[in-house]
C-alpha positions in Angstrom: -1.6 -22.3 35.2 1.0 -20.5 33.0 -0.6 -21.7 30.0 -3.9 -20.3 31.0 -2.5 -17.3 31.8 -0.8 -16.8 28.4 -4.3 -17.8 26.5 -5.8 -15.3 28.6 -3.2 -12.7 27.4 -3.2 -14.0 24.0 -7.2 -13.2 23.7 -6.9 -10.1 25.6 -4.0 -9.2 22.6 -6.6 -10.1 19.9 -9.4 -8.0 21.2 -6.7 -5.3 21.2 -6.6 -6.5 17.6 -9.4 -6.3 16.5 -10.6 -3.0 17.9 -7.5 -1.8 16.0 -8.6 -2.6 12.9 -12.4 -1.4 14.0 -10.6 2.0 14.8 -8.8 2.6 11.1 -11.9 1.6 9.6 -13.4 4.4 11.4 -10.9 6.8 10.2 -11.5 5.8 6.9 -15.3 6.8 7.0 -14.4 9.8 9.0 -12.1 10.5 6.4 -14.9 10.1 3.9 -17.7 12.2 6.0 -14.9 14.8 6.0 -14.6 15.1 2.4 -18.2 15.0 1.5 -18.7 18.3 4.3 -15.8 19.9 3.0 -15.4 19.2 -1.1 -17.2 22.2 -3.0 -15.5 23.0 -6.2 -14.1 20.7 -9.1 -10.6 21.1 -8.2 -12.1 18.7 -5.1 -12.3 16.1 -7.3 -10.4 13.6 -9.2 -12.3 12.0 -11.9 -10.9 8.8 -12.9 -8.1 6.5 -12.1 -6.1 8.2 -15.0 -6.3 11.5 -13.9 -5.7 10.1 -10.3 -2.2 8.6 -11.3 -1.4 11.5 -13.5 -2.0 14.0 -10.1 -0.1 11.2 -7.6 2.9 11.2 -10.3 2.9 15.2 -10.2 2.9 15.2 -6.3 5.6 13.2 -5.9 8.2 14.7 -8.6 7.5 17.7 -6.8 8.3 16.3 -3.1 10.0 12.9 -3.6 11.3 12.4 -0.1 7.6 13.3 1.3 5.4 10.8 -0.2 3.3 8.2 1.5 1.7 5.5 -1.0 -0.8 3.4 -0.6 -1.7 1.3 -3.9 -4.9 -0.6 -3.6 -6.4 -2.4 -6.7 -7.5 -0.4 -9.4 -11.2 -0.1 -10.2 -10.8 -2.1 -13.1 -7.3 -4.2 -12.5 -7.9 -6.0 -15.7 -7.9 -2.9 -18.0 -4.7 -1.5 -19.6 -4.9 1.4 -17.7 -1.7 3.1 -16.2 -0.1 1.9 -12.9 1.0 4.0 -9.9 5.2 4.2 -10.2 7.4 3.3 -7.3 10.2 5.1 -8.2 11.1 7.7 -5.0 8.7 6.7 -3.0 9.3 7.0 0.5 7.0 4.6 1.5 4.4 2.4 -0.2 1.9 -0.2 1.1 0.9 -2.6 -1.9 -2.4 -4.4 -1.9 -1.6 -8.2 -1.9 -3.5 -8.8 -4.9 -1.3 -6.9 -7.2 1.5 -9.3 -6.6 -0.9 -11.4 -8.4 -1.5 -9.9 -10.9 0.4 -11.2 -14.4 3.7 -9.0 -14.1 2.7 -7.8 -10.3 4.1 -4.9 -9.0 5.8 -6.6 -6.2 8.0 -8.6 -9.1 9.3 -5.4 -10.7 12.2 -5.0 -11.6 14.0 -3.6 -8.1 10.8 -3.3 -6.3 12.6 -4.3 -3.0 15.8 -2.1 -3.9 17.8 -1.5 -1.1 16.6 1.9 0.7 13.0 1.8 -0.7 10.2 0.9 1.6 7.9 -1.3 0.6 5.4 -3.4 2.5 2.3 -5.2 1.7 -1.0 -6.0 3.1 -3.7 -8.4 2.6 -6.4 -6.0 0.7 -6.0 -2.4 0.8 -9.4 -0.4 0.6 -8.4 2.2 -1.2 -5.4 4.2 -3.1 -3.9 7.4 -1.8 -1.2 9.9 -2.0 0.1 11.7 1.3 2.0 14.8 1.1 3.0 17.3 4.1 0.2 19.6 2.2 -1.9 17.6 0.1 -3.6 13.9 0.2 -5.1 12.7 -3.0 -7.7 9.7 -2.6 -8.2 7.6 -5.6 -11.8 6.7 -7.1 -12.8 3.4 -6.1 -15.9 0.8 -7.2 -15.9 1.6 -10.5 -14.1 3.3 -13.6 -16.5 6.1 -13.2 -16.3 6.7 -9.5 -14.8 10.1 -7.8 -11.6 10.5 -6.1 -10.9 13.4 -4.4 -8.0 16.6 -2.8 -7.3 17.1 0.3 -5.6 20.2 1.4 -7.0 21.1 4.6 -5.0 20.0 7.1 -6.9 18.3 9.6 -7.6 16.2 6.5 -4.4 15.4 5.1 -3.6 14.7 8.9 -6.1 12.5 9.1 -5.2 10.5 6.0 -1.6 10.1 7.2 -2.5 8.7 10.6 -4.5 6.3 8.8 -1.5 5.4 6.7 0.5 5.1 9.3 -1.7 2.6 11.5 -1.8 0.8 8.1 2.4 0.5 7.5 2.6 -0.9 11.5 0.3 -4.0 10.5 1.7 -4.5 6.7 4.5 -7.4 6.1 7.6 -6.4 4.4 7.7 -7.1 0.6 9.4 -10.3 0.0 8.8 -12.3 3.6 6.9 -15.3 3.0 3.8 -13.6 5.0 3.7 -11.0 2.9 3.5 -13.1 -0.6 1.8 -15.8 0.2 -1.7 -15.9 -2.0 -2.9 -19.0 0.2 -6.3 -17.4 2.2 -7.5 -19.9 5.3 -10.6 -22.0 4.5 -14.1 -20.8 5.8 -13.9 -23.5 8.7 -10.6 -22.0 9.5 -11.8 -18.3 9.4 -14.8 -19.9 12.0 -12.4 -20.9 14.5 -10.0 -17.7 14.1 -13.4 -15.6 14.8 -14.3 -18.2 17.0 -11.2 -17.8 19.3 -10.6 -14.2 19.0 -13.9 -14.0 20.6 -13.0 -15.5 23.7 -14.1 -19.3 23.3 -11.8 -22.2 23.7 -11.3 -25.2 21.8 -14.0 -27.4 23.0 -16.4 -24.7 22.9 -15.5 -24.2 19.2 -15.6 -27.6 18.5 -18.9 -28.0 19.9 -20.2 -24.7 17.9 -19.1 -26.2 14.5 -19.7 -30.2 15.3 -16.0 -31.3 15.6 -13.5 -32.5 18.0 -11.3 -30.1 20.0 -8.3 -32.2 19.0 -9.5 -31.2 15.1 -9.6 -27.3 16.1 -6.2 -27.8 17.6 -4.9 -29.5 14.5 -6.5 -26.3 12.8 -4.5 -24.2 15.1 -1.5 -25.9 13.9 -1.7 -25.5 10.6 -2.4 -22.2 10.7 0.2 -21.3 13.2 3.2 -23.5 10.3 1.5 -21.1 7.8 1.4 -17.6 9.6 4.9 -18.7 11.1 3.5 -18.2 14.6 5.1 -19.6 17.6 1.5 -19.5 19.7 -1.9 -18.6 19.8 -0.9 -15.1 20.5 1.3 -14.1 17.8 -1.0 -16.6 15.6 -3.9 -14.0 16.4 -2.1 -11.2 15.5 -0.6 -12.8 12.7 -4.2 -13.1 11.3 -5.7 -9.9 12.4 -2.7 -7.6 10.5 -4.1 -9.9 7.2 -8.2 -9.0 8.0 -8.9 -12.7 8.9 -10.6 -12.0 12.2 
């Protein structure tokens, strides 16, 4: 009976999960309806990734101690174009990927310095800048798509909520969660969705042809991997990296 009660608990904590993530997705395309109602002139825009690193670099020499970061990929991550510095920021989320990357960001020289905060998620959808004042969003797709200023505040308060919903899910840089490049197979991601949907083991293992003693080997591995000590914490393990 206990151990039905804390499944039952355990899916009720992944719904909660997932409409978490469902909910910063829509701030994100709030975010973006907001801009397109609201941008007007040029100084709206930002251009390019260059000019995008050259304004985030600006904003925070002029408030160091203010900043908010988040560093997604660049549009092209395989040009030599210039990188976001980490130097006095307050706080930075890092897309996974760019640890990575040859001579990742994450491998720096004192990236995890003592006093700077640094945490990392699985895939970051975008890049921005988060002042008091001002949020600058970075172009995204492609080398030639726009980026754009936020100085309205509703806006830039906007932006930092969603950063800060972001930072409470992201693993600090260096734990073996956070750096690990090792993504669960497709069957796996099945039975994560699967399970965060309410089914239990023999239901999944009916849905994709297999015993429930193979889904429940599948829950182990993943729980040694995630370092989960149950199906709860394995859920939210997975949900804070966009599995389910």
């Amino acid at each position: 009976m206990e151990l039905r009660l804390m499944l039952a608990a355990g899916q009720r904590e992944l719904v909660r999960a997932q409409h978490r993530l469902i909910d910063q997705y829509a701030q994100l395309e709030r975010l973006e309806e907001h801009r397109r109602s609201t941008a007007h002139g040029p100084d709206d825009i930002v251009r390019d990734w260059t000019e995008f690193t050259r304004l985030a670099g600006r904003l925070t020499a002029e408030a160091p101690d203010d900043c908010r970061l988040l560093h997604g990929m660049p549009p092209e991550p395989t040009s030599a174009g210039p990188e976001l510095a980490l130097d006095g920021w307050h706080r930075t989320i890092l897309d996974r990927r760019l640890l990575e990357l040859p001579g990742g960001l994450g491998h720096a020289d004192g990236a995890a310095r003592p006093g700077r905060q640094i945490r990392v998620v699985a895939a970051a959808p975008t890049s921005m800048v988060i002042s008091e004042e001002v949020a600058v969003i970075a172009p995204g797709g492609t080398a030639r798509s726009a980026g754009w200023v936020l100085r309205a505040p509703v806006l830039v308060g906007l932006a930092a909520h969603y950063f800060d919903s972001l930072w409470r899910q992201a693993q600090p840089l260096g734990t073996a969660s956070a750096t690990s490049g090792e993504a669960p197979s497709n069957v796996q991601l099945q039975i994560l969705r699967l399970a965060a949907q309410g089914a239990k083991d023999d239901a999944i293992a009916r849905s994709l042809g297999r015993s429930p003693r193979w889904v429940r080997r599948h829950f182990e591995l993943l729980a040694e991997r995630l370092g989960a000590s149950n199906r709860m914490t394995l859920g939210i393990a997975a949900a804070r990296r966009g599995w389910i």
